[in-house]
C-alpha positions, 0 to 999 in steps of 0.5 A: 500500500504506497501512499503519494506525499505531496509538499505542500508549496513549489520547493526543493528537498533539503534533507530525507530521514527515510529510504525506500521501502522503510515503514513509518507510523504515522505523523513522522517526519519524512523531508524538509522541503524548502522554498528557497527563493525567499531566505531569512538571514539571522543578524547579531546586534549589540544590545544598543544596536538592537534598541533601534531595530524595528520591522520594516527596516531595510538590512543588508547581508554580504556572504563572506567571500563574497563583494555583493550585498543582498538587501533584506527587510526586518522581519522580527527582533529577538526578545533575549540576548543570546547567553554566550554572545550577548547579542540580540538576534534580529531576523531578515527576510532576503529575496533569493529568486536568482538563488545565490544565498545558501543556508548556513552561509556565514557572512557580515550584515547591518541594519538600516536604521536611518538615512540622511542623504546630506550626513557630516561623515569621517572615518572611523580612524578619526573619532577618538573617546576621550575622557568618556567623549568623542574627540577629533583633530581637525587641522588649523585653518591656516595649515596651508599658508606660509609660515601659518601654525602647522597644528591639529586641534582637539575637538570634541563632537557629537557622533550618530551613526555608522556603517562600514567605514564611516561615522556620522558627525551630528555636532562640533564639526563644520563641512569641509574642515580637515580632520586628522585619520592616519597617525591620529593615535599619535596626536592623541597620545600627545593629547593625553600626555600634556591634558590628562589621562583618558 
């Protein structure tokens, strides 16, 4: 007595825990078919992070090995940090119709929590904390002219967010002011050594 066993959407099968001819009793678990034209990528965000995430945020997630990013919507944000990571898992539903994501990919991901197209932006290398602030070293204004001071000031700003590369200056810098990025270890050593400790 052979009985068909239909999924119940279009998929593929991921995985088989019977073989031909072997006898199951009802109920038991036969395939895990997948519809992998949609796939849902799990983020790991710090507790601070994770505040701000909300549904219907648009995210990101770039396979390792990979120079693509895939774009994504907020699905869903964990209620608990994990115990061994301490992040919270923020869940993402990605479109797979070309079918270049793979399950259990490892990979880096953020999250989209707000746009400002005219955003003051440095370097991560040039924001330095500083006596439990954010401080910068914005080049004199009169570096370039002859016999002018060839300094770099301290200054503290305000940052917001961030990305890959950059972070936002929300107060304490005008556009167009040159900030210190490489060696600005240096200045602030120098900083510390002649105001106060860190």
């Amino acid at each position: 007595a052979l009985l068909p066993v239909r999924a119940p959407f279009a998929g593929v099968v991921l995985s088989a825990d019977v073989v031909a001819g072997e006898v199951v009793a009802a109920g038991t678990p036969l395939f895990v078919v997948v519809d992998p034209s949609r796939v849902l990528v799990t983020l790991h965000l710090d507790p601070g992070a994770a505040r701000r995430a909300a549904a219907g945020q648009r995210a990101f997630f770039r396979p390792d090995g990979s120079a693509r990013e895939h774009p994504a919507t907020v699905v869903g944000v964990g209620a608990a940090a994990d115990e061994t990571t301490r992040t919270v898992p923020v869940r993402a539903e990605a479109d797979n119709a070309a079918g270049t994501l793979r399950a259990s990919t490892l990979g880096r991901g953020r999250v989209v929590f707000r746009e400002e197209p005219r955003a003051l932006v440095v370097p991560h290398a040039a924001v330095h904390p500083y006596r439990g602030r954010a401080v910068v070293f914005v080049r004199d204004p009169d570096f370039l002219v002859p016999d002018g001071p060839k300094a770099f000031h301290a200054r503290e700003v305000t940052t917001g967010g961030q990305d890959d590369r950059h972070t936002e200056v929300v107060a304490g810098l005008a556009a167009g002011e040159v900030v210190a990025t490489g060696n600005s270890g240096v200045l602030l050593d120098e900083l510390t050594r002649t105001v106060g400790d860190r």
